[in-house]
C-alpha positions in Angstrom: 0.0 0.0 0.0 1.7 3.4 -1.0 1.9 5.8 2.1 2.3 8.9 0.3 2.9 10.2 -3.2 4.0 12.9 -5.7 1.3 15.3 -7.5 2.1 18.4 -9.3 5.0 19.2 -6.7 3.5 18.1 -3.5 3.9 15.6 -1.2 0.0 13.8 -0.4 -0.1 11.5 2.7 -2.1 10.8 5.3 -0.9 13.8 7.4 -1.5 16.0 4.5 0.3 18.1 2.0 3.7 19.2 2.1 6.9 20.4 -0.3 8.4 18.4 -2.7 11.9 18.7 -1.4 13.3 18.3 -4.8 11.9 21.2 -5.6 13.2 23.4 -3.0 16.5 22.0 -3.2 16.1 23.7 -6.8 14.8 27.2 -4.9 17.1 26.9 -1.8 20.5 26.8 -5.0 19.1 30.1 -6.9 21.7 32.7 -6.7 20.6 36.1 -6.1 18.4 38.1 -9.0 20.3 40.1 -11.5 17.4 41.2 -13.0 13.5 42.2 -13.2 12.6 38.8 -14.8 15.1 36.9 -12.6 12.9 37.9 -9.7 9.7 37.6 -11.5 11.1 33.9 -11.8 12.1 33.5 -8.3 8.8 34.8 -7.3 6.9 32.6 -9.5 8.8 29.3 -8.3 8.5 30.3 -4.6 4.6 31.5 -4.6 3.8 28.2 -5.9 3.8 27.3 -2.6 2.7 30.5 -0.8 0.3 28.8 0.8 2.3 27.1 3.4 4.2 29.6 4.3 3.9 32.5 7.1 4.5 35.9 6.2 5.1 35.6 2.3 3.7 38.6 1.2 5.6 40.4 4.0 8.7 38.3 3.4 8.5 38.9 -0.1 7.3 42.7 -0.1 10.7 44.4 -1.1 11.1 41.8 -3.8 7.9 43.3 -5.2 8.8 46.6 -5.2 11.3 46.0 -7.7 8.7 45.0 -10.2 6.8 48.2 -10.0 7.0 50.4 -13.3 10.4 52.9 -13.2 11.7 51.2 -10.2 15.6 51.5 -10.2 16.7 47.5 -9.5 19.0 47.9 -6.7 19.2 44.6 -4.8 20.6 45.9 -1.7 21.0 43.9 1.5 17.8 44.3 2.8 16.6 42.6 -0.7 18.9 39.8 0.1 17.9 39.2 3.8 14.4 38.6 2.0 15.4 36.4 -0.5 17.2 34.3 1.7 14.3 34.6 4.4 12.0 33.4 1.9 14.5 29.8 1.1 14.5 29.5 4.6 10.9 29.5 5.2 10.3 27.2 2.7 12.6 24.3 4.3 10.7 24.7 7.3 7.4 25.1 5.8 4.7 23.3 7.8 2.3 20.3 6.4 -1.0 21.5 5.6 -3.8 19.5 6.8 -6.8 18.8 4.2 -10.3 20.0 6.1 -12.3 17.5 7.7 -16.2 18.3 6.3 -17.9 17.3 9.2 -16.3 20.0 11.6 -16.9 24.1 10.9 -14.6 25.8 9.4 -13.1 28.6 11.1 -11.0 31.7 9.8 -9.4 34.7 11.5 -9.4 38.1 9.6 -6.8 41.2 9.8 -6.2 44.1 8.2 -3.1 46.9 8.1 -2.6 49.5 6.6 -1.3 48.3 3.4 -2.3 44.5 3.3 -5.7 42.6 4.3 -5.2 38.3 4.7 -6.9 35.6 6.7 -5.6 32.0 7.5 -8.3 29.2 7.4 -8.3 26.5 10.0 -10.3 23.6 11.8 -10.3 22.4 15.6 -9.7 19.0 15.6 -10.5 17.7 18.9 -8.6 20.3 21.0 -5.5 21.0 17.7 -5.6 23.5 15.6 -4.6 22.5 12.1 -4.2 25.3 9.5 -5.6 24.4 6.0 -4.8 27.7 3.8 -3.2 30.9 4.3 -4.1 34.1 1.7 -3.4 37.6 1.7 -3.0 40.6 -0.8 -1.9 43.8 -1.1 -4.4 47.0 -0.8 -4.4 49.6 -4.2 -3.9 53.1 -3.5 -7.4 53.7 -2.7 -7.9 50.8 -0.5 -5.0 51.6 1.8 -7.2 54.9 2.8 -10.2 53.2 3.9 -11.1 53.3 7.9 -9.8 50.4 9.3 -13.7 49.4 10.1 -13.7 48.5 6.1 -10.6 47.3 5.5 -11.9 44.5 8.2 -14.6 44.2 5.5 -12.6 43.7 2.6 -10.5 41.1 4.7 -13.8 39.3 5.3 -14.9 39.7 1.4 -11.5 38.4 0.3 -11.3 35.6 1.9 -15.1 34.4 0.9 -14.4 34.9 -2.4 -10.8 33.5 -2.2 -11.8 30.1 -0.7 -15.1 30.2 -1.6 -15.5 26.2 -2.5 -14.3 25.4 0.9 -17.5 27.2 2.6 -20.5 27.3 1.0 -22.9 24.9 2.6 -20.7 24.8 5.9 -20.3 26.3 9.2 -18.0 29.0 8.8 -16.9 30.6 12.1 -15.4 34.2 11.2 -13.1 36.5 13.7 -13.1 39.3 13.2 -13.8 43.1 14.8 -17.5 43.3 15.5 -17.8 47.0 14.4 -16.8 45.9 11.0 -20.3 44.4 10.4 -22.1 46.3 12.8 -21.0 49.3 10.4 -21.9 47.3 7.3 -25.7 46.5 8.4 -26.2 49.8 9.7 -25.1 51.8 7.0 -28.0 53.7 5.5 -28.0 54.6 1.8 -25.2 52.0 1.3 -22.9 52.3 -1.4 -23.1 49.4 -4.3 -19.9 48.2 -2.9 -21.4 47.5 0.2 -24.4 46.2 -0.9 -22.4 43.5 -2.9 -21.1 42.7 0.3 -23.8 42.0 2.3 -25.2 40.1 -0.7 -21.8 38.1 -0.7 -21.7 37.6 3.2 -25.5 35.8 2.9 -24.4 33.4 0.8 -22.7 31.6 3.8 -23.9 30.2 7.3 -21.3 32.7 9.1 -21.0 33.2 12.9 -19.2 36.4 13.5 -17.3 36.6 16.8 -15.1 39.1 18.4 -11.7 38.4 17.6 -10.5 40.3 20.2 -12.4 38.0 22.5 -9.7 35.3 21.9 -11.6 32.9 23.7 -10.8 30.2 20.9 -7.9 28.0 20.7 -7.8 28.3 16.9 -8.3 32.0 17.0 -5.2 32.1 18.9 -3.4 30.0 17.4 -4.4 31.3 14.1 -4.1 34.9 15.4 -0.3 34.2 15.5 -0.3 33.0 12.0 -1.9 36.1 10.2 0.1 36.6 7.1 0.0 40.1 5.2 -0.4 40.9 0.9 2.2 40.8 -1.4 1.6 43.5 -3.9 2.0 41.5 -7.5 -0.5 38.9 -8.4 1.2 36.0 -7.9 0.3 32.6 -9.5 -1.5 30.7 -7.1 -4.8 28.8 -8.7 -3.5 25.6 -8.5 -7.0 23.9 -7.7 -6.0 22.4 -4.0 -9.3 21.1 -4.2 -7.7 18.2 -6.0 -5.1 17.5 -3.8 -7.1 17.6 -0.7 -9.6 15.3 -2.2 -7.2 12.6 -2.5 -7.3 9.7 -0.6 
C-alpha cells in the first residue's frame, strides 16, 4: 500500500500536503536576482507554494517593489535578507492538513494598513490544524479606507478567495464586531457595500469578536496572520484536487 505520493510538486499522505523537497532543493540553490525577470522567476517558483508559508507577502514585499513600473533594481541587502528569508521559510514550511467536512470551518481576519489576509483552519479535537493561508496587497485607494472596512474587505476576500471550501458549511469568522455592525447599519449603502452584504449571505457565518480570543484556533491562528504581497502571484492551482485525494 503506498503511504504517500508525488502530484504536481507536493507531497500527499495521510498527514496532509507538504513540499516536494526536490523542488526546494532547486529554490534553496538560486543565486541572487540580476534582473527584473530573474525575480519575476524566483517569485513565480517560490509563490507556488505560498500557501504554506507564514508571512510571504511580507517576506517577499521588497522583492515586489522592484517590479513596480520605473523602479531602479537595486538589490541591496535588505533585498537579500528577503530572498534568503524566503528559502528559509520554505525548508521549514509546515504540512497542511486537508479539512475534515464534518467539523466548521473557522477563519481569522486582519487588516493593516497596506495588506488585508486571513488564515483558514479547523479544531480537531482540541489541535488546531491550519488548512490555507491568503493575503494581498491594498491599491492606493484601498489603503485609505477606515480600518472598520478594510476589516470588510479582509472578510470579502477571503469568501471569495476560498469560496469552495464554505459554502454549505459552518463557517466561524473573527473578526472586529464594528466591521459588520457598520456594514448592516449603513444607510444609503454604497453598491460596494451592498455587494457585500449580498456576498456575506451566501454563507452560514458566525461572526465573533476576535478580540475576544476565547478560541484556541483564534489564537493559534491569530499568530499566524500573514500580510499581501503586492504583484498577483500565481497561485490557482486547484487544491481542491489535492485535498480530495485519498
Amino acid at each position: 500500500m503506498v503511504d504517500q505520493g508525488l502530484i504536481l510538486g507536493h507531497i500527499v499522505s495521510s498527514t496532509g500536503i507538504e513540499v516536494d523537497q526536490a523542488k526546494i532543493n532547486v529554490i534553496k540553490s538560486l543565486p541572487y536576482p540580476a534582473s527584473v525577470q530573474e525575480i519575476l522567476s524566483f517569485l513565480g517558483h517560490a509563490g507556488f507554494y505560498r500557501r504554506f508559508i507564514k508571512d510571504f507577502s511580507k517576506i517577499t514585499q521588497l522583492l515586489c517593489k522592484l517590479l513596480q513600473k520605473d523602479a531602479a533594481f537595486e538589490f541591496d541587502e535588505a533585498c537579500k535578507l528577503a530572498f534568503n528569508k524566503l528559502k528559509d521559510s520554505l525548508t521549514s514550511a509546515p504540512i497542511i492538513q486537508p479539512p475534515n467536512w464534518e467539523l466548521s470551518f473557522e477563519i481569522m481576519c486582519d487588516a493593516s494598513n497596506h495588506a488585508i489576509g486571513a488564515v483558514l483552519g479547523q479544531l480537531v479535537g482540541r489541535d488546531p490544524h491550519v488548512i490555507y493561508y491568503v493575503s494581498r496587497m491594498l491599491d492606493s485607494a484601498q489603503s485609505n479606507y477606515t480600518t472598520t472596512k478594510k476589516e470588510l474587505l479582509a472578510i470579502v476576500f477571503v469568501l471569495e478567495k476560498i469560496c469552495p471550501y464554505l459554502l454549505g458549511t459552518k463557517v466561524i469568522v473573527y473578526s472586529d464586531h464594528a466591521a459588520l455592525k457598520y456594514l448592516l447599519s449603513t444607510k444609503n449603502a454604497k453598491l460596494r457595500h451592498i455587494r457585500w452584504i449580498l456576498l456575506l449571505e451566501e454563507f452560514d457565518l458566525t461572526i465573533k469578536d476576535k478580540k475576544g480570543g476565547e478560541n484556541l484556533v483564534a489564537d493559534h491562528l491569530s499568530r499566524l496572520m500573514t500580510e499581501g504581497d503586492s504583484i498577483p502571484l500565481k497561485d490557482k492551482f486547484s487544491d481542491e484536487r489535492l485535498l480530495a485525494t485519498q
